[in-house]
ZAFI-892909 format. One line per field, with one value per residue (C-alpha): x, y, z; residue number from 1. Coordinates in steps of 0.001 Angstrom, whole numbers, plus 500000, padded with zeros to 6 digits. Layout:
// residues N
X c(X:...) $
Y c(Y:...) $
Z c(Z:...) $
k c(NUM:...) $
//
This chain:
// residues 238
X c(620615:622996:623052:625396:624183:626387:625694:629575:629143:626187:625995:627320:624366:621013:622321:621533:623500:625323:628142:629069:630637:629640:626169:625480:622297:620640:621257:620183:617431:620009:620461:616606:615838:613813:612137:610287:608068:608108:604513:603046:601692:598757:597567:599797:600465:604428:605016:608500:607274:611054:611922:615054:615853:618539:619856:623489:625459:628305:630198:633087:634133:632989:633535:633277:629339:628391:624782:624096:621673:620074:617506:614691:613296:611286:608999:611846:612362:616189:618082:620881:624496:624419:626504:627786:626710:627982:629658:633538:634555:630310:629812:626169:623622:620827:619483:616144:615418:612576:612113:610201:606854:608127:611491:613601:615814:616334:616706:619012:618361:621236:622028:626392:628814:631966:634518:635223:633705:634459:635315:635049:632606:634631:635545:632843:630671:630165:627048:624869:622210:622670:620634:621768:620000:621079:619240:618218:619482:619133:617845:617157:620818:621538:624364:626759:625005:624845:625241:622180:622955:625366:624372:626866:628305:627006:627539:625425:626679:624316:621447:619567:616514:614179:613626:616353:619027:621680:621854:622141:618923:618816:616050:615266:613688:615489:613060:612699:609549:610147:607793:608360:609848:611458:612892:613189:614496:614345:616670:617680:620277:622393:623592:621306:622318:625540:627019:626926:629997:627996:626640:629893:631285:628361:627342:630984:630568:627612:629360:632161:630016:627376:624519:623088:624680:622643:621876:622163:622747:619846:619375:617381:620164:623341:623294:622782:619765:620043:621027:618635:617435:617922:615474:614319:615684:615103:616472:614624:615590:612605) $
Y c(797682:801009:803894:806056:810215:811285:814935:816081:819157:822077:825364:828428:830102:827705:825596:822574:819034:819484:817369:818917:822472:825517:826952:823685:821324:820098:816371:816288:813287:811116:808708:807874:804368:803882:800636:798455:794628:792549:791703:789736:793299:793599:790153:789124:785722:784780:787150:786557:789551:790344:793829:795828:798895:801781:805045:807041:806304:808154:805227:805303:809611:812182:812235:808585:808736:805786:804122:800962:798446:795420:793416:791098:787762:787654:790418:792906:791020:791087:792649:791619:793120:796389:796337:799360:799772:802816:802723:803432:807243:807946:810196:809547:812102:809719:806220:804387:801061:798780:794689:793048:791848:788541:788901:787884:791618:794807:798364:800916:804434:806805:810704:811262:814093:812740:815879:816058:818986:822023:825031:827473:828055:828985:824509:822486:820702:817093:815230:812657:810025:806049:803189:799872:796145:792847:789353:788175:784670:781891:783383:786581:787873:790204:788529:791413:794519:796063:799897:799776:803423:806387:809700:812492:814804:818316:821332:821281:825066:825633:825290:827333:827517:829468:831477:831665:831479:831496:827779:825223:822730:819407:818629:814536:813650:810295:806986:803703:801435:797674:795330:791851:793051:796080:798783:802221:805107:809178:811815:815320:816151:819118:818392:821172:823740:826394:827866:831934:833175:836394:833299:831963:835128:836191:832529:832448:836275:834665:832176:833777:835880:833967:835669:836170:839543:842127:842962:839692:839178:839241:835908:836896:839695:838407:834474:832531:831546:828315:828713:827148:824649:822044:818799:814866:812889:808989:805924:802211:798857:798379) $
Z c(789707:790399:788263:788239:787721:784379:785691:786255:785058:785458:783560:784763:784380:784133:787140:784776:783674:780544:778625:775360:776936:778452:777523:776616:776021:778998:779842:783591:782229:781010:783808:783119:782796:779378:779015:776945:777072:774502:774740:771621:770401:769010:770125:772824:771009:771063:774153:775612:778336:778347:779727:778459:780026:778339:779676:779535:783000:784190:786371:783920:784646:782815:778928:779432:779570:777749:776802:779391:778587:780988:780760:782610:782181:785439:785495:786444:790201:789099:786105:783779:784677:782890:779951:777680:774667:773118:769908:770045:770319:771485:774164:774705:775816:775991:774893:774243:774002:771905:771906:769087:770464:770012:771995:769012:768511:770933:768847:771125:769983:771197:770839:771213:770854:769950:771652:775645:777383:776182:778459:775632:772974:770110:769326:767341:769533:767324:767988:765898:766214:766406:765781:766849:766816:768292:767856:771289:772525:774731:778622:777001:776458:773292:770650:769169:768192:764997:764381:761678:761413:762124:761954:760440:762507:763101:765558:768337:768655:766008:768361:771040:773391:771877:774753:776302:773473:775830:775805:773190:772629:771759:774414:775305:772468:772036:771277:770142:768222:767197:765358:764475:761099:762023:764208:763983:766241:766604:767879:768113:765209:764243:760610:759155:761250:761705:764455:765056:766004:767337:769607:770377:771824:773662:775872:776450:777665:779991:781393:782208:783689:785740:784410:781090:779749:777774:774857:773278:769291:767159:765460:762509:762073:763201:762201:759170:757821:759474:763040:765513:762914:764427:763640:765041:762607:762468:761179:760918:759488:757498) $
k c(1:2:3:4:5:6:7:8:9:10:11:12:13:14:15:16:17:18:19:20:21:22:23:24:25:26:27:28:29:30:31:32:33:34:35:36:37:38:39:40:41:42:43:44:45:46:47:48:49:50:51:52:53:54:55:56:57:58:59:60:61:62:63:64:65:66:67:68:69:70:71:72:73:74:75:76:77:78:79:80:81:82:83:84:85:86:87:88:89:90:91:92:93:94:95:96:97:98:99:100:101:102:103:104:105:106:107:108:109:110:111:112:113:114:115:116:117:118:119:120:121:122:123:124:125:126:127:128:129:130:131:132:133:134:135:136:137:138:139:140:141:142:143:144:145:146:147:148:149:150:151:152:153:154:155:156:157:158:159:160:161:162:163:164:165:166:167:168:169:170:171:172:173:174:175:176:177:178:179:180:181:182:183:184:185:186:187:188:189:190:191:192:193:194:195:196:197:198:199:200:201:202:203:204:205:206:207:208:209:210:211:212:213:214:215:216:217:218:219:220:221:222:223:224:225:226:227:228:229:230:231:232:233:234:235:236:237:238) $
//
């Protein structure tokens, strides 16, 4: 099964994968296969021993990286076509999958900004948090998938690495549970944070640059209250 790298793009500065714009978050994990068994958990009784498998490829061009999901019904010899999955308009950063221990739904957890790379700093970088479900079929295939929930919007701007601050921070933090009631998902969201403009001008000052420039801003003096805060949401069916 091929998988295509999403990684068009690294940062001027920290070498790394990003998708959203310069100074951006890190996504140089996103082409990681995530997987999960449904194995009759806690007992092993109704075990389908199904294996589905998520990540974000890249085959389609950049700001075109879209959630893929496949899946196995013989112990992973061989895998399902891999099929996108990504809601309309999604950019995804990365995904997550969980099967019911039964084998009867998949949950796909993905993380999405919603705007085309950005070469400056000063446009909103959109991104939210998805949870979708699907009822699993005859041979193992999912039927149409649900979006169970849609995270609102927020500014990914509004983030940064703690030590670094340079760079925005929305880390990999992207996962999936299901029971044979329920599923339930996590992600890194942005809707309770703001941008800094003080920010803004200063990573775009950096990248231009190709080196962190000194002195940076001072968050506790030069940003609102809330800058940096972003937080793992989740969402669940139950």
């Amino acid at each position: 099964m091929a998988i295509t790298d999403p990684c068009f793009h690294h940062d001027q500065v920290t070498g790394r994968c990003i998708v959203d714009g310069v100074s951006g978050a890190r996504t140089d994990l996103a082409a990681m296969p995530s997987v999960d068994i449904a194995n009759g958990s806690p007992t092993g009784v109704g075990a389908t021993n199904e294996i589905v498998n998520a990540w974000v490829d890249g085959r389609d061009g950049p700001d075109h990286e879209k959630a893929f999901f496949a899946y196995s019904t013989n112990g992973a010899a061989s895998f399902s076509t891999p099929a996108p999955i990504s809601p309309a308009g999604d950019i995804s950063t990365y995904a997550a999958p969980a099967i019911s221990p039964d084998g009867t739904r998949v949950y796909v957890t993905s993380q999405a900004f919603t705007q085309p790379f950005q070469t400056t700093t000063a446009n909103l970088r959109p991104e939210h948090g998805v949870l979708q479900s699907a009822a699993i079929g005859a041979g193992g295939a999912p039927g149409a998938w649900t979006a169970e929930y849609t995270g609102p919007l927020g500014d990914a701007r509004g983030s940064s690495q703690g030590r670094i601050l340079y760079n925005e921070f929305l880390g990999d933090y992207v996962y999936a549970i299901a029971t044979r009631d329920y599923g339930a998902g996590v992600w890194t969201d942005v809707r309770r944070t703001v941008h800094c403009t003080p920010f803004d001008v200063w990573r775009q000052q950096s990248a231009d640059a190709g080196h962190v420039v000194l002195p940076a801003p001072w968050p506790l003096g030069d940003c609102p209250d809330v800058f940096g805060n972003n937080d793992i949401f989740s969402a669940t069916t139950g």
